[in-house]
C-alpha positions in Angstrom: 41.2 40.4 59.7 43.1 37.1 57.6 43.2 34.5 60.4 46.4 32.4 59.6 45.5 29.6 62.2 42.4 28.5 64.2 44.1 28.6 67.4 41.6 27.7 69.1 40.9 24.4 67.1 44.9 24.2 67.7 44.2 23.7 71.0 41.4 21.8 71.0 43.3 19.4 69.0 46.8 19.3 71.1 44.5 18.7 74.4 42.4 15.8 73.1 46.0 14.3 71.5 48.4 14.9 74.1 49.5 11.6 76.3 48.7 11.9 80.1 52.2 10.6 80.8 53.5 8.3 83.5 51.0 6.9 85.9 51.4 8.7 89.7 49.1 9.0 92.3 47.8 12.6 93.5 50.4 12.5 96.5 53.4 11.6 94.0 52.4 14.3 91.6 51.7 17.0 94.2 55.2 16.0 95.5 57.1 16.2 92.1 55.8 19.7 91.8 56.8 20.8 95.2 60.0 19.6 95.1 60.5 20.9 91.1 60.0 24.5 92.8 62.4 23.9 95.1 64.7 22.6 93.1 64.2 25.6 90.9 64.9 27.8 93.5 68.3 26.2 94.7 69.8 26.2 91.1 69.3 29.4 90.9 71.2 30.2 93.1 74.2 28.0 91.9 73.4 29.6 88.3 73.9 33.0 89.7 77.3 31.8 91.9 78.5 29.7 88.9 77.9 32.2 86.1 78.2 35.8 87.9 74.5 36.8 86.5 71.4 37.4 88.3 67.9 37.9 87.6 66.7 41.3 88.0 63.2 39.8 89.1 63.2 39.6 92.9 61.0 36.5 91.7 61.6 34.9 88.4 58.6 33.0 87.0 58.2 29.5 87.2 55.5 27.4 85.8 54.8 23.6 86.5 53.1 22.0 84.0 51.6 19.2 82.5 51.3 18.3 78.7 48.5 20.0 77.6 49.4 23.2 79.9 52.8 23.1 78.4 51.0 22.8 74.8 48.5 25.5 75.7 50.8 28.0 77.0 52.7 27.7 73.8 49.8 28.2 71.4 48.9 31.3 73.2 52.4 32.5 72.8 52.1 32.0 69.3 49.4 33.7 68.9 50.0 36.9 70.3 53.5 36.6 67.9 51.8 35.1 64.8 48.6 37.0 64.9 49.9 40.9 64.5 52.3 40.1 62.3 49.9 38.3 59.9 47.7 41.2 60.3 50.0 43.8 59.3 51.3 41.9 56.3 47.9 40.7 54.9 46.9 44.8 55.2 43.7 44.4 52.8 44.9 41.2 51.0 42.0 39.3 52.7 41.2 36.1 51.1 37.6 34.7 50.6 35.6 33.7 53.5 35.6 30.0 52.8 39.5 30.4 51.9 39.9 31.6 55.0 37.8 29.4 57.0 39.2 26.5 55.8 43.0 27.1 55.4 43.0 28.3 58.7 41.0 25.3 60.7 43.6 22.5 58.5 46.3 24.8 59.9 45.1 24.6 63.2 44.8 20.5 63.3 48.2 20.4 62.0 49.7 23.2 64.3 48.1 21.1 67.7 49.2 17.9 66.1 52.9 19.1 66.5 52.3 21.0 69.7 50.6 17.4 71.0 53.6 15.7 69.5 56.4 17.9 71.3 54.7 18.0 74.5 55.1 14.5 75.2 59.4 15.1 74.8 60.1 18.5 76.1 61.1 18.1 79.9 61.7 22.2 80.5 61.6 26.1 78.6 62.1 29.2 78.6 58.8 30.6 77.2 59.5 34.0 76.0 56.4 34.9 73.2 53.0 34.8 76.0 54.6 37.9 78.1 57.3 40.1 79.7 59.8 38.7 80.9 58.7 35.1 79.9 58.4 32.2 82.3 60.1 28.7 82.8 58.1 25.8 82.2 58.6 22.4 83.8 57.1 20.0 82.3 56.5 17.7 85.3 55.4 14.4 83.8 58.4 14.1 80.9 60.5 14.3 83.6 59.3 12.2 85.7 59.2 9.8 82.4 62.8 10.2 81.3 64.1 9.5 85.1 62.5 6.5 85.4 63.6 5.3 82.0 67.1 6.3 82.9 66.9 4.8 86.2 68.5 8.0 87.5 68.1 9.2 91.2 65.1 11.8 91.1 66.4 14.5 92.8 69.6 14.2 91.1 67.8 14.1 87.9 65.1 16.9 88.7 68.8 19.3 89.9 70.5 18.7 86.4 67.1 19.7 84.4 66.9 22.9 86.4 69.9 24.3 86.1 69.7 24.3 82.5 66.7 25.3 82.4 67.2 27.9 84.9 70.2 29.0 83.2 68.0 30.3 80.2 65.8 31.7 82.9 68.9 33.7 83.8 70.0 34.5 80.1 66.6 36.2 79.5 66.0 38.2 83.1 69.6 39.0 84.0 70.5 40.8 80.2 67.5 43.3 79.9 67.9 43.6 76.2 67.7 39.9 75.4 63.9 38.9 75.0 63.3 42.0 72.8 66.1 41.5 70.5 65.0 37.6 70.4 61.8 39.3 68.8 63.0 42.1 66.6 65.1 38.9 65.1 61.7 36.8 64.8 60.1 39.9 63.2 63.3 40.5 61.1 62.6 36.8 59.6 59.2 37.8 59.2 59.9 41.1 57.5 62.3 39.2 55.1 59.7 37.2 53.6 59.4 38.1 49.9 55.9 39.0 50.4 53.0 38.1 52.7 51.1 35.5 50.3 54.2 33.8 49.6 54.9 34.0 53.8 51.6 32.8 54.1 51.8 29.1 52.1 55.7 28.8 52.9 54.2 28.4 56.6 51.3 26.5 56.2 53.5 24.1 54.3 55.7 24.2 56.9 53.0 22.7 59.5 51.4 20.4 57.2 54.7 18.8 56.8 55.3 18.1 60.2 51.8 17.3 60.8 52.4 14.7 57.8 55.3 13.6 59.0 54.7 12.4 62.3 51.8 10.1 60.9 54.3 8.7 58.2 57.7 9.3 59.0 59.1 9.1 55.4 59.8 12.8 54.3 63.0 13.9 54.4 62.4 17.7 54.0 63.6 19.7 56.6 61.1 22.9 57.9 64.1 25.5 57.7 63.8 24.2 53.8 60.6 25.1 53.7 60.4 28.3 55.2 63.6 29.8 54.0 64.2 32.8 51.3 67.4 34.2 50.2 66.3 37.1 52.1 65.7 35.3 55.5 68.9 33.9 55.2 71.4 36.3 57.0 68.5 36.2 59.7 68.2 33.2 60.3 72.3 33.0 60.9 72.0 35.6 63.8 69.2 33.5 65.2 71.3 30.5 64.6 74.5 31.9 66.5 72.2 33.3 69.2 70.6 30.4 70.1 73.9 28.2 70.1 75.2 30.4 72.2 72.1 30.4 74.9 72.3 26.5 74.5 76.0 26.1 74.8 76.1 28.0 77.7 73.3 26.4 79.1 74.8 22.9 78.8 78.2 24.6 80.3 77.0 26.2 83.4 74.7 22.5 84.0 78.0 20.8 83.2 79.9 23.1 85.2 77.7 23.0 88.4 76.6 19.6 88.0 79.5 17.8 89.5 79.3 19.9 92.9 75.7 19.6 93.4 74.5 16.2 91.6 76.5 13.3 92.6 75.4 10.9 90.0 75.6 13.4 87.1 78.2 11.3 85.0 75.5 8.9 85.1 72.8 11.2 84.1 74.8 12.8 81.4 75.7 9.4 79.8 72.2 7.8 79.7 70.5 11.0 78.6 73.2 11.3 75.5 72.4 8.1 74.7 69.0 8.9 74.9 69.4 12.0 73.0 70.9 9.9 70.0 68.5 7.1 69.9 64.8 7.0 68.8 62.4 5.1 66.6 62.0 5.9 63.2 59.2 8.3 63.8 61.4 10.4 66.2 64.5 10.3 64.0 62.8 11.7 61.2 60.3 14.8 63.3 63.6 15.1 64.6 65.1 15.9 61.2 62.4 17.7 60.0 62.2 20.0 62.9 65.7 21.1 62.4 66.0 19.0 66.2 69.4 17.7 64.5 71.0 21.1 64.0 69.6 21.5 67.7 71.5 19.1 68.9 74.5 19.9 67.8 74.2 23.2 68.9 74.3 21.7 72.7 77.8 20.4 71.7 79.0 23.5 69.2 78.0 25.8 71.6 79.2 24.3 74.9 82.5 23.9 73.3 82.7 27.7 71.9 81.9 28.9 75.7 84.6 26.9 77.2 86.7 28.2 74.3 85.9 31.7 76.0 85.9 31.1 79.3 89.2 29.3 79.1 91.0 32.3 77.3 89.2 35.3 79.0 87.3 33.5 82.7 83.6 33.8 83.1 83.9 37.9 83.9 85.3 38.1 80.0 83.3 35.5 78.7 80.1 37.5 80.3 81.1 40.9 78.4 79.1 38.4 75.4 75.8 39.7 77.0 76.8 43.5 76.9 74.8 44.4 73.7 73.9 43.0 70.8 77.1 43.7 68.8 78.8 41.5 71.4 77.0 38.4 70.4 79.1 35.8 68.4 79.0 35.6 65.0 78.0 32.5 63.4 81.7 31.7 62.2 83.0 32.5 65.4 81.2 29.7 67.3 84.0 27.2 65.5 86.8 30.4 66.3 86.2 31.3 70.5 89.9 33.6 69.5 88.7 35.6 66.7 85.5 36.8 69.4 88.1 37.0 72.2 89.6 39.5 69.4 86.9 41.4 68.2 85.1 42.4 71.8 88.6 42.2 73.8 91.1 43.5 71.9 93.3 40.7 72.0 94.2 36.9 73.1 95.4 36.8 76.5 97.3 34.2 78.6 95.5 30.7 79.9 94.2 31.7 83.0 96.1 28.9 86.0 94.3 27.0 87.7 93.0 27.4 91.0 
């Protein structure tokens, strides 16, 4: 079978490059990861209150983690993604041994070299590729990291992470339908590639662009560039919309909640946008090339398209959005909240008061 990436030599590489992070003694660390679990634990249960939707898990995963787990754990949920559907679209195109051997151990340096890379600036996810239902990772020394640079009260700051993080938790184990459409739409991109050699080198650019990249910070391609056919296209708009909606409403429910719960979270929502918008070179431009750009404005397009909703129908109407798929917003109804209030309700109805 065609092996696409040495994953193996991908993490390998990711483990020997990824920063140990802030420096805490064993007592410190075995305290942020205590009190991340129960901090977990207490947003959901504002999640739930706030939003109306609970897990279906009587106990939703949760992972602490440090870089190289967090890097690990993502590999292996590549794999078991990436993997099959090489398999079945290579069928008998096998290259040569050497071919092989070679394209897939570059691939692998280049695919830990980003994983490395991310894992020193991702503070929380919703893993969904490794397993059923997924699992939320906390990445337990960024966040220590980023609090510290912000100056911001640790359990304040550890609160607002997990309730957005939580919040996808919720998105993924409270709809039952929503990790395996998430898929079908990864496989759908797949499936839309024009062929599977084409596929093949569209990818591995891909990665060996980033990898490039974040040793000299001077392209300005962007991944999305690279991988993209005409065919992939109307794809990769569903996947758009879907996951401006999951981050929208993850930044409204945090933004929502926070005030009640987290009593310096104007701070903490000031210092990290500022942090959000800053950055070296190097940052800005992995940041463009990952698409990290469009990411962020998702947070902002998204946030703004569930208050939209909310605002017009409450948080029962706005919640009919996880019904099916053919309820999701369309991408040009994230800038229109009406025309989705008119297409799954049936019409516009009066400003709910206030109260």
């Amino acid at each position: 079978m065609a092996q696409f990436v040495d994953w193996d030599l991908a993490a390998a590489t990711a483990g020997a490059l990824s920063k140990s992070g802030p420096r805490v003694s064993l007592s410190e660390a075995t305290d942020v990861v205590v009190d991340l679990r129960r901090l977990t634990d207490e947003a959901a249960e504002h999640v739930a209150d706030y939003t109306g939707l609970r897990s279906q898990l009587a106990h939703p995963p949760v992972r602490v983690v440090d870089r190289k787990d967090w890097a690990a754990t993502n590999i292996a949920g590549l794999r078991e993604v990436i993997t099959p559907l090489v398999s079945r679209l290579s069928q008998d195109k096998q290259p040569g041994a050497f071919t092989e051997a070679i394209g897939s151990r570059l691939t692998g340096v280049q695919a830990g070299t980003v994983l490395a890379y991310l894992s020193g600036r991702v503070l929380g996810q919703y893993e969904v590729f490794s397993a059923d239902p997924g699992q939320l990772l906390l990445v337990a020394p960024n966040i220590v990291e980023v609090e510290r640079k912000l100056e911001a009260e640790p359990r304040d700051f550890r609160l607002w992470v997990c309730l957005h993080e939580v919040t996808h938790r919720t998105q993924f184990t409270a709809v039952p339908w929503m990790r395996a459409y998430f898929l079908g739409e990864v496989q759908a991109f797949v499936d839309a590639s024009q062929n599977s050699e084409h596929l093949a080198e569209r990818l591995r650019r891909g990665v060996s662009t980033l990898a490039d990249v974040i040793r000299d910070p001077q392209s300005r391609t962007s991944v999305l560039d690279i991988v993209q056919t005409p065919a992939q296209r109307a794809v990769l708009d569903r996947l758009t919309a879907l996951m401006t909606l999951l981050e929208g409403h993850a930044e409204f429910v945090m933004d929502g909640v926070g005030p009640e719960v987290v009593p310096s979270v104007d701070r903490i929502r000031a210092a990290f946008n500022r942090r959000r918008e800053s950055g070296n070179p190097l940052e800005k431009a992995v940041r463009r090339l990952l698409g990290v750009e469009v990411k962020m404005r998702q947070y902002a397009e998204g946030r703004k398209f569930v208050h939209g909703v909310v605002e017009q129908v409450g948080m029962p109407g706005f919640n009919k959005i996880f019904s099916s798929p053919l309820t999701l917003p369309r991408l040009d109804e994230l800038g229109d909240p009406e025309a989705w209030v008119r297409r799954v309700h049936g019409s516009v109805g009066p400003l709910p008061t206030a109260g």
